[in-house]
N, C-alpha and C positions, 0 to 999 in steps of 0.2 A: 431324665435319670442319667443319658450318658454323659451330661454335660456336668452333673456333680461329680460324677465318678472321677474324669477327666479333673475337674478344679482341685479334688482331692487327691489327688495323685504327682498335681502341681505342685500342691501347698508341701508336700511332705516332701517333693522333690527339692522344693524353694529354702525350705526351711533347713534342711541337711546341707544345702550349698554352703548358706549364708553360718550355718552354725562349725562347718567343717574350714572356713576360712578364716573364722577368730583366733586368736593365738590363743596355742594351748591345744588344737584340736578340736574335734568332736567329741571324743567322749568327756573331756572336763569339762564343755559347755554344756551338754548332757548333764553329768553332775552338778552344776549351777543351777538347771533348769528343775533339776528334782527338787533340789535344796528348797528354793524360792515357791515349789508347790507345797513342800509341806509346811512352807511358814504362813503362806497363804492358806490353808488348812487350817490351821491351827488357830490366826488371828480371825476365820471367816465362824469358827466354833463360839470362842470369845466373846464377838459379835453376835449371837445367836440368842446361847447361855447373858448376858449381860441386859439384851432389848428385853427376852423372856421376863428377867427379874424387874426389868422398868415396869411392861407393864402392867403386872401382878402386884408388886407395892404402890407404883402411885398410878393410880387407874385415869387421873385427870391433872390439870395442871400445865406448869413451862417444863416439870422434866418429864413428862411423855411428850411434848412437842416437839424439844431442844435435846433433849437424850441420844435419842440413835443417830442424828443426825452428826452432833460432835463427840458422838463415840466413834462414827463412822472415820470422821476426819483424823480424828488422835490415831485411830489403827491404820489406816492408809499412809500416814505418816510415819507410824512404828515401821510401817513394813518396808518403806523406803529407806529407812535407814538399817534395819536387820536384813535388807537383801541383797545389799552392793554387795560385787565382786569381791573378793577376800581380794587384800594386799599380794602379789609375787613376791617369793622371797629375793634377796637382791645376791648376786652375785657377787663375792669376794673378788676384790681386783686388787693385784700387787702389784 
């Protein structure tokens, strides 16, 4: 027990280092890291609601086999692209 306690005291310790040295801070990495939960939320619901209706309409068959499987990829895929870092605005230089 104290050796979790300890790894987790680490991990939050580790995690705030590494997230307070990114540019920008910690709280905007903060804000990135909520962002990217609730997109993960959101495509993990999708995911859920979508297998549900697979396998209720086709009870057998290639799309209860192949279904979730390259629904899973298209979404993993969405989510990589809905979850890069937003662009920094760029600095006017005269």
């Amino acid at each position: 027990m104290r050796g979790f306690l300890i790894g987790l005291v680490l991990l939050v310790f580790l995690a705030t280092t590494i997230l307070s040295l990114r540019p920008g801070g910690l709280r905007r990495q903060l804000n990135f890291a909520a962002r990217r939960l609730r997109i993960a939320l959101v495509l993990g619901g999708v995911y859920l609601v979508t297998t549900a209706i697979i396998r209720v309409a086709f009870p057998d068959g290639p799309v209860t086999d192949w279904g979730p499987p390259l629904l899973a990829l298209a979404l993993a895929v969405l989510f990589l692209v809905l979850a890069q870092d937003p662009v920094p605005p760029q600095k006017n230089r005269l």
